[in-house]
C-alpha positions as CSV (number, residue, x, y, z in Angstrom):
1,X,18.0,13.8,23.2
2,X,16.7,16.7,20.9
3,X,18.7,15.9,17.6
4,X,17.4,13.8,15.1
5,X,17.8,9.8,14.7
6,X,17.1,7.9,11.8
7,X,17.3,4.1,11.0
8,X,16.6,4.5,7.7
9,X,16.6,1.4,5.1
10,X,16.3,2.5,1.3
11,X,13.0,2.1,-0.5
12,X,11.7,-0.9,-1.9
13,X,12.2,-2.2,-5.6
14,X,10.3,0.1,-8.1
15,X,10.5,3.3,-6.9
16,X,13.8,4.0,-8.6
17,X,14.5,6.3,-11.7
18,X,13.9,4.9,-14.8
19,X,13.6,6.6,-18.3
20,X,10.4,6.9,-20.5
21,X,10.4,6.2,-24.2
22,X,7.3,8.9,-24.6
23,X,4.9,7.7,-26.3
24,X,0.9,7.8,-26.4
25,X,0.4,4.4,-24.9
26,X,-2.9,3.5,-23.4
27,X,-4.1,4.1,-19.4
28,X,-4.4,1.5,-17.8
29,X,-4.9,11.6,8.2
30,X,-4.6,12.3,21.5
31,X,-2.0,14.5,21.4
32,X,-3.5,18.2,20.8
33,X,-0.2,20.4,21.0
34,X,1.2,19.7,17.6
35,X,0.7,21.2,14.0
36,X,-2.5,19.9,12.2
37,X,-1.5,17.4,9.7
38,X,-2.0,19.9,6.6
39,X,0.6,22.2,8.2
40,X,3.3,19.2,8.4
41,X,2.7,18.0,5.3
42,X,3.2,21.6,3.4
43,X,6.7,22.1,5.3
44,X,8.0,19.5,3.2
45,X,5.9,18.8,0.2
46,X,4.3,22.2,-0.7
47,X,1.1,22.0,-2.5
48,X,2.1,22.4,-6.4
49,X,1.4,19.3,-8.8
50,X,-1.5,19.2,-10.7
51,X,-3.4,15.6,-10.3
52,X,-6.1,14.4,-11.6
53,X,-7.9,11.4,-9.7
54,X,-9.8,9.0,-11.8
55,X,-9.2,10.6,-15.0
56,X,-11.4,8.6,-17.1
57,X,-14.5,9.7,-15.4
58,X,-16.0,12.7,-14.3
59,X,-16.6,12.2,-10.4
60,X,-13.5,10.7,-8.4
61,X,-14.8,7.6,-6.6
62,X,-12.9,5.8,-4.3
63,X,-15.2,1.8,-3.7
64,X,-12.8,-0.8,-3.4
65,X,-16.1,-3.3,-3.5
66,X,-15.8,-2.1,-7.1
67,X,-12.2,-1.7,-7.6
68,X,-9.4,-2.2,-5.3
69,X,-7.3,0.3,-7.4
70,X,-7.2,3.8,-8.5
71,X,-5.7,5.7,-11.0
72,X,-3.9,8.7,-10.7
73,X,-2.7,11.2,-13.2
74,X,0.2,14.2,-12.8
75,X,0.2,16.4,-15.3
76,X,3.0,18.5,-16.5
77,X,2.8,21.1,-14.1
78,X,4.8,24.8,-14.1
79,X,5.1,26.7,-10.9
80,X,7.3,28.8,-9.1
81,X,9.0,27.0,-6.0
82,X,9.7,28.4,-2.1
83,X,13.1,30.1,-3.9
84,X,11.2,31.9,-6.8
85,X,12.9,29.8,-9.3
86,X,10.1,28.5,-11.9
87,X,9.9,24.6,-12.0
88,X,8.6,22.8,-15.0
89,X,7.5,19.3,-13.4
90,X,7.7,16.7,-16.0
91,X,6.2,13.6,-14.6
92,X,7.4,11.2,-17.5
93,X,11.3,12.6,-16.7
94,X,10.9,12.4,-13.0
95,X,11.9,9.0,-10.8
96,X,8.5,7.1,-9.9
97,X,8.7,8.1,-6.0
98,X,5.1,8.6,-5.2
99,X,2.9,8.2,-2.3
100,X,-0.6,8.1,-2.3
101,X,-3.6,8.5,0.1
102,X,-5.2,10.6,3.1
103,X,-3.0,13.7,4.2
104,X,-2.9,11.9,7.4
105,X,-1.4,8.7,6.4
106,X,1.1,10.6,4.3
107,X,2.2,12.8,6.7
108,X,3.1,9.8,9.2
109,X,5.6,8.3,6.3
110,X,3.0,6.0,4.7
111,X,0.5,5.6,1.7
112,X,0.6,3.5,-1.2
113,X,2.9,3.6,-4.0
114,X,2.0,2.9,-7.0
115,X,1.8,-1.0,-8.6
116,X,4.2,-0.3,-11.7
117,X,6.2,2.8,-13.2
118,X,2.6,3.9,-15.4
119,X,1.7,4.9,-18.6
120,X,2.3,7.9,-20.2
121,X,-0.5,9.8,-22.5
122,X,-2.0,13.8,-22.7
123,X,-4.8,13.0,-20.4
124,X,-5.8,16.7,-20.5
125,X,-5.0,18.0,-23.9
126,X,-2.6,20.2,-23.6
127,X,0.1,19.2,-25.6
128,X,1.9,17.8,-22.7
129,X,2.4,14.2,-21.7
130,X,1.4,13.3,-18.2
131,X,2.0,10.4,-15.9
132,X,-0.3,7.8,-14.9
133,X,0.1,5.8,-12.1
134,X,-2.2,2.7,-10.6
135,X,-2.2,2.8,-6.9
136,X,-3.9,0.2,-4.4
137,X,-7.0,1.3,-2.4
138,X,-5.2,-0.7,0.5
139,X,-2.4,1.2,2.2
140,X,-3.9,4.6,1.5
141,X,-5.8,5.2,4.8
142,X,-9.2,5.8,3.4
143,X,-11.5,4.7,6.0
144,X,-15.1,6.2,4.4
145,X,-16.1,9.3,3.6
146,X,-13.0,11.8,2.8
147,X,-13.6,14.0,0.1
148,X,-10.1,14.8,-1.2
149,X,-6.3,12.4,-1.4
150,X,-3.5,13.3,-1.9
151,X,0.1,12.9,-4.0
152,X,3.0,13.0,-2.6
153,X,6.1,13.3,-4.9
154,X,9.4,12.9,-2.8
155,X,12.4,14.5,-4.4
156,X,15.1,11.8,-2.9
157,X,15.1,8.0,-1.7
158,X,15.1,9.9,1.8
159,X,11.5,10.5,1.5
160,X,12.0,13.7,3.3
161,X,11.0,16.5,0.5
162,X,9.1,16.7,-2.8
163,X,6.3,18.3,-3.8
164,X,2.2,17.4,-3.3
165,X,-1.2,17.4,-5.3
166,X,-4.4,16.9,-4.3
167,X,-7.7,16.6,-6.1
168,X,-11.8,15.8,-4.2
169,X,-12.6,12.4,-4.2
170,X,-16.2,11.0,-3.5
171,X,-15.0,7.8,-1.1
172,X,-17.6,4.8,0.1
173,X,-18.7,5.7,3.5
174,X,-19.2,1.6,4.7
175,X,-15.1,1.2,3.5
176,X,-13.5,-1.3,6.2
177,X,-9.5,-0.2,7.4
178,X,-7.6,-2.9,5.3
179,X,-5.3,-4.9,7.3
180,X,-2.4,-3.6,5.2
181,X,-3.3,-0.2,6.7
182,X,-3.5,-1.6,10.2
183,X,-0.3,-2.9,9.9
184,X,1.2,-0.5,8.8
185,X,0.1,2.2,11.2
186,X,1.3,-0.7,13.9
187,X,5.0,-0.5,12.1
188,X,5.1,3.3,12.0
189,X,4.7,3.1,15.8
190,X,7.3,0.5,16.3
191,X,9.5,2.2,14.0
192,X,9.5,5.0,16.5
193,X,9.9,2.7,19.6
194,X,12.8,1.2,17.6
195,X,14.5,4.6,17.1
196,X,13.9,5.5,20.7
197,X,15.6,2.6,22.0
198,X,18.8,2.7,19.5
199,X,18.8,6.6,20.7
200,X,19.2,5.8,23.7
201,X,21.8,3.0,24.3
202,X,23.8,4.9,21.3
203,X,24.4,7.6,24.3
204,X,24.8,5.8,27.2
205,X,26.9,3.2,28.5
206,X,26.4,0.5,30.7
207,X,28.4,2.0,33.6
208,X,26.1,5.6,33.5
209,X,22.8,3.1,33.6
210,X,23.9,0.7,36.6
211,X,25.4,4.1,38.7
212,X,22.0,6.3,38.0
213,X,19.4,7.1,40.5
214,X,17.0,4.9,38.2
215,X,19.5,1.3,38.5
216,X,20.0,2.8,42.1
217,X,16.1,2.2,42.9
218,X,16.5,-2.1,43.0
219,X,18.7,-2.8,45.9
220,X,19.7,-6.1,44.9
221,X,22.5,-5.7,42.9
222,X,21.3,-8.5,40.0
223,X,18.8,-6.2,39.5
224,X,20.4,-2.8,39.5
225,X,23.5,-4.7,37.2
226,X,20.8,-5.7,34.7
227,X,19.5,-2.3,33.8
228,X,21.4,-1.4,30.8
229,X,20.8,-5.1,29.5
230,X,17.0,-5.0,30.1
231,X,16.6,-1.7,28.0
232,X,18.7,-3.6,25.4
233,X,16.9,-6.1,25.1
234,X,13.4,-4.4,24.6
235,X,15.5,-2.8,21.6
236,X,16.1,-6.1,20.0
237,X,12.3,-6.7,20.2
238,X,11.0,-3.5,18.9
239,X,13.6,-4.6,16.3
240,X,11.9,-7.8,15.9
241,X,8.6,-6.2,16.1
242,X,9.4,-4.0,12.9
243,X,10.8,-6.9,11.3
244,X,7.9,-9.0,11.7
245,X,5.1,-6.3,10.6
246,X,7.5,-5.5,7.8
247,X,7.4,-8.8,6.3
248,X,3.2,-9.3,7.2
249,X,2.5,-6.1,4.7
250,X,4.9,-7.4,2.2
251,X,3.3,-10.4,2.0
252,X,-0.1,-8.8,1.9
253,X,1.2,-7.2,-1.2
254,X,1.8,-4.4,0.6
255,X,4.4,-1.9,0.5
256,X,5.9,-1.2,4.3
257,X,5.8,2.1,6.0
258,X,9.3,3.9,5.6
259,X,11.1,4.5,9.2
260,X,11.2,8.6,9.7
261,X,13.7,10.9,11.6
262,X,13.2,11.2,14.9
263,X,13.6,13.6,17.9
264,X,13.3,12.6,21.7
265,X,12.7,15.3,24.5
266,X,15.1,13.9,26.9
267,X,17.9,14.8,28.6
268,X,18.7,12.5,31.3
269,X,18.4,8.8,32.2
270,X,15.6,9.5,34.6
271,X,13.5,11.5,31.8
272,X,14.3,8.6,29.3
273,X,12.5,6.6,31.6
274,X,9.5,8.7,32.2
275,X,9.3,8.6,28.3
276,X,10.0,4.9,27.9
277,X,6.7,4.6,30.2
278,X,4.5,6.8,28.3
279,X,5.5,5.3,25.1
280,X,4.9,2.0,26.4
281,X,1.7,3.0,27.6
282,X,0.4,4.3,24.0
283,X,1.6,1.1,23.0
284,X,-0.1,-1.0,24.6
285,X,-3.2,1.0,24.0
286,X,-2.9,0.5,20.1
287,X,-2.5,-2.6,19.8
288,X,-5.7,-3.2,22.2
289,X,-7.6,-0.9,19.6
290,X,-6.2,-2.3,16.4
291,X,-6.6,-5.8,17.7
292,X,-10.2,-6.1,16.9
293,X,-10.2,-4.6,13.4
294,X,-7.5,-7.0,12.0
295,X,-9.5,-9.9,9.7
296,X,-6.7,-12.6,9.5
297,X,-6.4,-14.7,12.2
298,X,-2.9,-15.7,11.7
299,X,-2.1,-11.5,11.7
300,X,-4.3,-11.3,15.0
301,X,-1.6,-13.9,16.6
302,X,1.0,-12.1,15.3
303,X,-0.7,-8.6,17.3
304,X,-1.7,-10.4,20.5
305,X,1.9,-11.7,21.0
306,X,3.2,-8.3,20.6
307,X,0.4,-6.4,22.7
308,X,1.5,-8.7,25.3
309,X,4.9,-8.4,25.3
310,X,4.5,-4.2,24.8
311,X,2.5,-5.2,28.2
312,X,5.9,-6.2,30.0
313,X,8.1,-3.5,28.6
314,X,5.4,-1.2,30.6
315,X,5.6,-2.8,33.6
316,X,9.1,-2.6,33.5
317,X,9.7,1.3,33.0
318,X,6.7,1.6,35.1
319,X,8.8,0.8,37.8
320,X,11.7,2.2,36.8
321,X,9.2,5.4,36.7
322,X,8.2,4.7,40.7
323,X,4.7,4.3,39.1
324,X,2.4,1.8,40.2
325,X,2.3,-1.3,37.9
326,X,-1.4,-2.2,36.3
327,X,-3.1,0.6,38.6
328,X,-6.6,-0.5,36.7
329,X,-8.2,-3.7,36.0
330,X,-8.6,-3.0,32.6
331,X,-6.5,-0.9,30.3
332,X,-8.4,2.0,27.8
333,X,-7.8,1.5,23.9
334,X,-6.5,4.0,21.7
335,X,-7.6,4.2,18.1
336,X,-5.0,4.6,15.2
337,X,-6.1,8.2,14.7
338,X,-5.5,8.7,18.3
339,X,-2.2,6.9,18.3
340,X,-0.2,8.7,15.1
341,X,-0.9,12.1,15.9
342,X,1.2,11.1,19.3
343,X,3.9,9.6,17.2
344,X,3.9,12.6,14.7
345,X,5.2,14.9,17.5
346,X,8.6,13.0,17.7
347,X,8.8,12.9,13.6
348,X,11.2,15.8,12.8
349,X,11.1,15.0,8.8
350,X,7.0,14.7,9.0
């Protein structure tokens, strides 16, 4: 189906409005046919704050070994938006919905917000007061050697819109991927399996599955009955799959990747399946790259147990697909920057 699905949950505690007494207070990014990530990112957040990473020194460097946070400034920034009307941003009058981290991570939903609502002070001199905000290194995507991050400012709780800042950054070349960020580029992928599946069974019913050429390929009718309820109950674990990586980052300290809106190239049962498979495939494929990166063993369970179960949803649509089940002895591994790209295509708010 081409329209757009969402299964979208508000954002967390702390990223509401709140007012600002002001006051000078003290500081404290293998799919190759789709946009590059810069050009998704400025469709809905066009490049227009003024940021300012690190203010208190001179060179922006990103070491969590020294610090696992950064600080971000936004100035008061005065521009002229997409309709020619002239904005003045005020940072300390805005609502505290910010994102932080690589254009990549951003433009799939995630990045870290910031730890508290932040301080407010001239950090430039200009007679204005800026905003600024304490982000954790962890969650932003930085993997070693980028040399710029971005802001995201999103102008609703949709996380749809808003406007971006970026500034160079000097960033550790021997960082390792915190867990946080693996799980959280595990989430966005199940969010989007999750979406698929609701997509799907919210425009079907039970009857079209079991009369469709696909239910019509088991010739036992237990089988070809049992369709509908097979597909939903792979929903209920992509569900459970979300639920349970959802509650991992929190408890990292973490703040969970946002759901997206989605569109699915489908328009029959049969291509649904054809999709299901691939989807399942790329699944399977992450978790068999992310699986060795993940430090906690307790989080390495909880990725094994899902791998393995991804592993029997592809079986399943693989024969659904008339494709032959497990065709090699050993399955190939997909990294993270190999999997979201993929995902990316089927964001329509991203």
């Amino acid at each position: 189906m081409t329209r757009p699905t969402e299964l979208a949950g508000g954002l967390l505690d702390g990223t509401g409005r709140r007012t600002f007494l002001k006051s000078a207070i003290g500081a404290a990014a293998t799919a190759t046919a789709i946009p590059a990530v810069s050009t998704i990112a400025a469709a809905h957040f066009p490049e227009e704050l003024a940021i300012d990473i690190d203010p208190e020194h001179e060179q922006s460097r990103i070491d969590p070994s020294q610090n696992e946070q950064v600080s971000v400034a936004v100035h008061h920034t005065t521009f002229e938006d997409e309709d020619g009307k002239t904005v003045a941003f005020d940072p300390t009058e805005r609502a505290v919905r910010y994102r932080f981290g690589t254009q990549e991570r951003l433009a799939s939903g995630g990045g870290a917000r910031p730890v508290d609502e932040g301080n407010v002070r001239d950090v430039n001199g200009d007679g204005h007061d800026d905003l600024v905000l304490t982000f954790p290194i962890a969650g932003t995507g930085f993997s070693g050697g980028e040399t710029s991050a971005t802001l995201f400012w999103e102008r609703n709780r949709s996380g749809q819109h808003g406007y971006a800042g970026t500034d160079t950054i000097t960033v550790a070349d021997d960082i390792a991927v915190s867990d946080i960020d693996i799980l959280n580029d595990a989430l966005t992928f199940e969010h989007l399996q999750a979406a698929f599946y609701h997509d799907f069974l919210d425009n079907h019913t039970e009857g079209e599955v079991e009369r469709s050429a696909v239910a019509n390929y088991f010739a036992r009718p237990t089988l070809q009955y049992s369709v509908y309820q097979q597909i939903q109950e792979i929903h209920d674990h992509k569900h459970a799959h979300v639920e349970a990586l959802s509650e991992a980052v929190t408890d990292l300290g973490g703040t969970p990747v946002e759901p997206a809106e989605y569109e699915f190239p489908y328009d029959s049962i049969e291509e649904f399946v054809a999709l299901a498979d691939r989807l399942e495939t790329v699944g399977v494929s992450a978790y068999a790259g992310v699986a060795p990166t993940i430090d906690s063993t307790e989080l390495l369970k909880t990725a094994l147990s899902i791998h393995s179960v991804t592993a029997s949803h592809r079986t399943y649509f693989q024969l659904l697909h008339l494709q032959r089940p497990a065709p090699d002895a050993f399955d190939p591994a997909r990294s993270m920057e190999q999997v979201l790209p993929i995902v990316r295509q089927y964001m329509s708010n991203h």
